[in-house]
C-alpha positions in Angstrom: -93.5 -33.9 29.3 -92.0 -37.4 28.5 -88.2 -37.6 28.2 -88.5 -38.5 24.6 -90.5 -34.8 24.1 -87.8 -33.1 26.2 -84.7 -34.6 23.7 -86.8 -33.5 20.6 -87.6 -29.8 22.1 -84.0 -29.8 23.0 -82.8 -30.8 19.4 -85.2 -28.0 17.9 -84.6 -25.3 20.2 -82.5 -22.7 18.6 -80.1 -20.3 20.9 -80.9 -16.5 21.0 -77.6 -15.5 19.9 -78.2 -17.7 16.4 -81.5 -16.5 16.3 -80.5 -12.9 16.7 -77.6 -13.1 14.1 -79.7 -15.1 11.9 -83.0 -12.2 12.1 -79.8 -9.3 11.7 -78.5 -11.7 8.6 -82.0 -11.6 7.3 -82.6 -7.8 7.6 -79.0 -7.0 6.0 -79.8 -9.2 2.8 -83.8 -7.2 2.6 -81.9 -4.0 3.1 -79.3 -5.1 0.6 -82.0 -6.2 -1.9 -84.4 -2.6 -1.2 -81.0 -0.9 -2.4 -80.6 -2.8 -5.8 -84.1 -2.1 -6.4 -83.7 1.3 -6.5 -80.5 1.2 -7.8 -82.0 -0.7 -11.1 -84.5 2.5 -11.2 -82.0 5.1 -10.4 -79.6 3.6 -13.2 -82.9 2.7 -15.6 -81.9 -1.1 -15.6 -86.1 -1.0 -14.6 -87.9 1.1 -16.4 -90.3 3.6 -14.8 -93.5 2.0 -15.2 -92.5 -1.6 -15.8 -94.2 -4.6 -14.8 -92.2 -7.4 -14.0 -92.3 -10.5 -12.1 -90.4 -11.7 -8.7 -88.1 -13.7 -11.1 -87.7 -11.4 -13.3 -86.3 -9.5 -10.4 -84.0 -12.3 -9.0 -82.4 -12.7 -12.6 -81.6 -9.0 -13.3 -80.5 -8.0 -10.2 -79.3 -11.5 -8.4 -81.1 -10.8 -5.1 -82.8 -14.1 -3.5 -86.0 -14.3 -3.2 -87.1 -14.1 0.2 -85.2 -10.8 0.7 -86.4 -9.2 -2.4 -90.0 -9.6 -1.4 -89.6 -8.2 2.0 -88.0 -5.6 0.2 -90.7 -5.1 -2.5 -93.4 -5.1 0.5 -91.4 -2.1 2.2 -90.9 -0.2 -1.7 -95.1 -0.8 -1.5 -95.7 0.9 1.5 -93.4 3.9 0.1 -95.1 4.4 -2.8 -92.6 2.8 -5.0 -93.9 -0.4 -6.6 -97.4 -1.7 -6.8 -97.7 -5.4 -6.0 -100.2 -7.8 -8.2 -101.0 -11.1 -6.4 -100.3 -14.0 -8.7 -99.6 -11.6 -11.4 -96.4 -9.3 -10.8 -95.0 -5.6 -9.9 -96.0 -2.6 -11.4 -93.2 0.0 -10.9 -94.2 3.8 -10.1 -94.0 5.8 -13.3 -93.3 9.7 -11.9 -95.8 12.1 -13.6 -96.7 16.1 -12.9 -99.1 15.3 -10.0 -96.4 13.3 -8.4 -93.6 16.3 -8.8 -96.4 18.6 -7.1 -97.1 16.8 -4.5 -93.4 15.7 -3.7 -92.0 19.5 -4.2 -95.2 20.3 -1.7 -94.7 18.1 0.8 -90.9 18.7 1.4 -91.4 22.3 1.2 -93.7 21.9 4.6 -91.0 19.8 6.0 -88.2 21.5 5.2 -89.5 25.4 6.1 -90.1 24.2 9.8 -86.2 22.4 9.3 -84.3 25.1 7.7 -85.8 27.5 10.1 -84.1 25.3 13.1 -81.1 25.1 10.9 -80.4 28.9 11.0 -80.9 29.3 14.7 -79.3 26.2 16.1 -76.4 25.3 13.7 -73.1 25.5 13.7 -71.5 28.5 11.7 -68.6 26.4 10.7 -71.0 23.9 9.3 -73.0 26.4 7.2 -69.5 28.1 6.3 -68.3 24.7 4.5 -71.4 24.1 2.4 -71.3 28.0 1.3 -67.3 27.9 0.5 -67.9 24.5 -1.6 -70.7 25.8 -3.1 -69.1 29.1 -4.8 -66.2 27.0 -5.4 -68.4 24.3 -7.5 -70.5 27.9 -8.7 -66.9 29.4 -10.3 -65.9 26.4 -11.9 -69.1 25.9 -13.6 -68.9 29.6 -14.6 -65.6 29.2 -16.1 -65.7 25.5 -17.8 -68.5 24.3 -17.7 -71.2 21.6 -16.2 -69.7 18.0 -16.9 -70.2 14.4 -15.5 -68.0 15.3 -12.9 -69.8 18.6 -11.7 -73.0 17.2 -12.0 -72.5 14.3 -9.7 -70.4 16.8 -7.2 -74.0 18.8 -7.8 -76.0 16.5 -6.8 -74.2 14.9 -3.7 -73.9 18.7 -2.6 -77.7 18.8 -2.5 -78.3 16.1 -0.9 -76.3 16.8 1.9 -77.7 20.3 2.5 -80.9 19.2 2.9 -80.0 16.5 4.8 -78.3 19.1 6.9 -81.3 20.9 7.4 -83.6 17.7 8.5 -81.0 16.3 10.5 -80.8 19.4 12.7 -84.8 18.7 13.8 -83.4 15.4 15.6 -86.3 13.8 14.5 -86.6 9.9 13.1 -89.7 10.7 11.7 -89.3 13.0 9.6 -85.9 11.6 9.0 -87.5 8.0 7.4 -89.9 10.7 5.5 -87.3 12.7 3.7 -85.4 9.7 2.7 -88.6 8.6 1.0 -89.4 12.0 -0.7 -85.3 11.9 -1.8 -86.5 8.4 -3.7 -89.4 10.3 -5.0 -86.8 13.7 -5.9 -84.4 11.2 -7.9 -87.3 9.1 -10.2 -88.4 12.7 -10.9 -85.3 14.2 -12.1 -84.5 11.4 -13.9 -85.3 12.2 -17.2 -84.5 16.2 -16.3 -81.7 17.3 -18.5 -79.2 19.2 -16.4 -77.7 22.4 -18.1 -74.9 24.7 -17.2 -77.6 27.8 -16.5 -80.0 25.4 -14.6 -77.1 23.8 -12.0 -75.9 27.6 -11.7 -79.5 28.7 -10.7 -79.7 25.8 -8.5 -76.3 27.0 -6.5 -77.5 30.7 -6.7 -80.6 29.6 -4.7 -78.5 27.5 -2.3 -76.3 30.6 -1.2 -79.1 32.1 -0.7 -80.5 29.9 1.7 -77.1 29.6 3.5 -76.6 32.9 3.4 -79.8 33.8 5.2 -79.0 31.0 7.6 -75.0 32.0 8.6 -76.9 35.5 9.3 -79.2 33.3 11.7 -82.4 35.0 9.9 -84.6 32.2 10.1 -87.6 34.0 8.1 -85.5 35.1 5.4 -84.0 31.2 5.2 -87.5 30.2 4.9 -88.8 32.7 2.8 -85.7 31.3 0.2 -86.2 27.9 0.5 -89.8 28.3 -0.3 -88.1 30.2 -3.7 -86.1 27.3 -4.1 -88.7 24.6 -4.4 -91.4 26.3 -6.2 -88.3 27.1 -8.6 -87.3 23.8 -8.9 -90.6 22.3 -9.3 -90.8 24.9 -12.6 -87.2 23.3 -13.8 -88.8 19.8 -13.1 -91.7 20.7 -15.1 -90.1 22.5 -17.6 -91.8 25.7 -17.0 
C-alpha cells in the first residue's frame, strides 16, 4: 500500500470504542423508538388497525427515522405491525382468534412456570403479592374500583406473572412473555374494567398464590389454568 492509501485508511478508520458507543447509541434510540410505538397503541394515539406511513410516524411521535424503522422491523417480527414496501404500515387490529390464541399460548407457558414457582420460590415473595393483593381486594370491596385501583390492578398483574416466568431462568421464554404482555394489553384495550370483574380477577390470583405458598404445584396449575380460561371469557365477554 502507497503512503498516500495508508493516510487515507488512517483518516477513515474509526476507533472501536467510538464504534461501540456509537452501535450502543444506535440500539438505545431503536429501543427508545419500539417503546413510543407501543406507547402510541397502548394510549390509542394509533389506532388499532391503522395504516400509516414512516412520516407519519416521525411527526406524531418525534422518533427519527432510522431508529423507528429498525424498530418497526422488530414490532414485524412480533406480530405487531405489517410492513407495505413503498406503501406504509398496517397496525395489528386484536380480534377473537388473536385473544384465543394469546390466552392459549401463555397458559402452556405459564402452567410449566407457576408450577416452578410453587416449589422453588421464596415464601416471603409469594407472602407480599398475597398481603397486597387482599389489601387492593378490601379496598375495592369497600370503595370501589377507580383510576387509581385500576392501574395498581394492573401493575399487580403484571408482576405476578412476571414472577412466575422469571422463576424458569429462562431468556427465552422471557423475550416470549414480554411479546404475549404486548399482545394481553392491545386485547384488553377496549375491555371495560368493573368493580365485580377486578374482584374476580384478585379472587383467582389468591388462589393461585395460595396454592403456591402451600408449595402444591398441581393445585397452582390446576388454578391458573381457571384463571386464563376465565379471563379469556371476560375478554370475550362471555
Amino acid at each position: 500500500m502507497s503512503q498516500a492509501r495508508r493516510k487515507r485508511a488512517q483518516l477513515v478508520r474509526v476507533p472501536a470504542a467510538v464504534r461501540a458507543d456509537s452501535e450502543g447509541s444506535t440500539r438505545q434510540l431503536s429501543e427508545i423508538a419500539y417503546g413510543a410505538i407501543l406507547q402510541g397503541l397502548f394510549e390509542r394515539k394509533i389506532p388499532c388497525g391503522a395504516f400509516l406511513t414512516q412520516n407519519d410516524l416521525v411527526k406524531l411521535l418525534g422518533v427519527p427515522i432510522q431508529p423507528l424503522r429498525d424498530a418497526l422491523r422488530v414490532l414485524e417480527s412480533e406480530g405487531v405491525v405489517f410492513i407495505q414496501p413503498r406503501s406504509g404500515i398496517q397496525f395489528l387490529k386484536p380480534d377473537m382468534e388473536l385473544a384465543r390464541s394469546t390466552y392459549q399460548f401463555r397458559s402452556i407457558i405459564e402452567r410449566e412456570a407457576v408450577r416452578h414457582f410453587a416449589e422453588t420460590s421464596p415464601l416471603d415473595l409469594m407472602e407480599s403479592l398475597m398481603l397486597e393483593h387482599a389489601t387492593l381486594l378490601r379496598s375495592i370491596n369497600s370503595d370501589g374500583l377507580d383510576a387509581k385501583r385500576s392501574g395498581h390492578l394492573e401493575g399487580l398483574d403484571q408482576r405476578l406473572h412476571a414472577a412466575f416466568i422469571a422463576s424458569l431462568s429462562n431468556p427465552l421464554i422471557e423475550t416470549t412473555a414480554a411479546r404475549l404482555k404486548n399482545y394481553v394489553t392491545l386485547i384488553r384495550m377496549d375491555r371495560l374494567r368493573t368493580a365485580p370483574l377486578a374482584i374476580r380477577t384478585l379472587r383467582e390470583h389468591i388462589e393461585i398464590l395460595d396454592a403456591c405458598r402451600r408449595r402444591d404445584a398441581d393445585s397452582a396449575e390446576a388454578a391458573l389454568a381457571n384463571h386464563f380460561n376465565a379471563a379469556l371469557y371476560r375478554v370475550l365477554g362471555l
